[in-house]
N, C-alpha and C positions, 0 to 999 in steps of 0.2 A: 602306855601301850607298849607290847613287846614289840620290836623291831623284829620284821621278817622277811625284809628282802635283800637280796645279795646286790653287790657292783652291777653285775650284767642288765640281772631284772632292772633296775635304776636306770642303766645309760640305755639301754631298748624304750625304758616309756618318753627319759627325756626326747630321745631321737623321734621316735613317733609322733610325741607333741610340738616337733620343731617342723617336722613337716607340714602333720595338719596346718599350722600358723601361717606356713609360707607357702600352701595352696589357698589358703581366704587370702594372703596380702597380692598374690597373682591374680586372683577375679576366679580361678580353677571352681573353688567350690561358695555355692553363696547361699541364700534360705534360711530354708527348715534344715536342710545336712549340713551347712556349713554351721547352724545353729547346736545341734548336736552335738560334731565334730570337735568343735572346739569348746563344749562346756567338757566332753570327754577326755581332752589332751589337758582342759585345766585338772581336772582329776587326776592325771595321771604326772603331770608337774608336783603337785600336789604330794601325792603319795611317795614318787621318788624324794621327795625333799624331806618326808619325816619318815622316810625306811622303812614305812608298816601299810600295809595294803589289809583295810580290814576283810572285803572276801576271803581274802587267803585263812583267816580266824577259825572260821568255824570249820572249814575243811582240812584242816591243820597242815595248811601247807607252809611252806620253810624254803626257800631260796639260798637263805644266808649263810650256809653251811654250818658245819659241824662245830660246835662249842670245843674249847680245847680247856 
C-alpha cells in the first residue's frame, strides 16, 4: 500500500485515540458508544501505525506532502 499520511495526520488520530481510551478507563463513556468509540480509535491507531489511511485512496487524498 502507498503510504499517505503525514506526521500531523498520524499524531491527531494517535492523540484522538488516546483520549477515547482514557474516557472508557474513567467510566466517561460506556455501551453501545463507548463500544464504537473505541473500535474507531483502534482503527485510527491502526492506520497511524502503517501511514496509509485507505479512505484517503480513492479520493486521492495525500497528507504526506510533496515527493522530492
Amino acid at each position: 500500500m502507498t503510504k499517505n499520511m503525514g506526521s500531523a495526520d498520524r499524531i491527531i488520530r494517535v492523540l484522538i485515540a488516546a483520549v477515547v481510551i482514557a474516557l472508557y478507563f474513567a467510566h466517561i463513556i460506556n455501551g453501545t458508544t463507548a463500544a464504537v468509540l473505541l473500535a474507531l480509535a483502534g482503527v485510527f491507531l491502526l492506520t497511524s501505525f502503517i501511514s496509509t489511511c485507505p479512505l484517503y485512496l480513492p479520493f486521492g487524498i495525500n497528507t504526506r506532502g510533496k515527493k522530492k
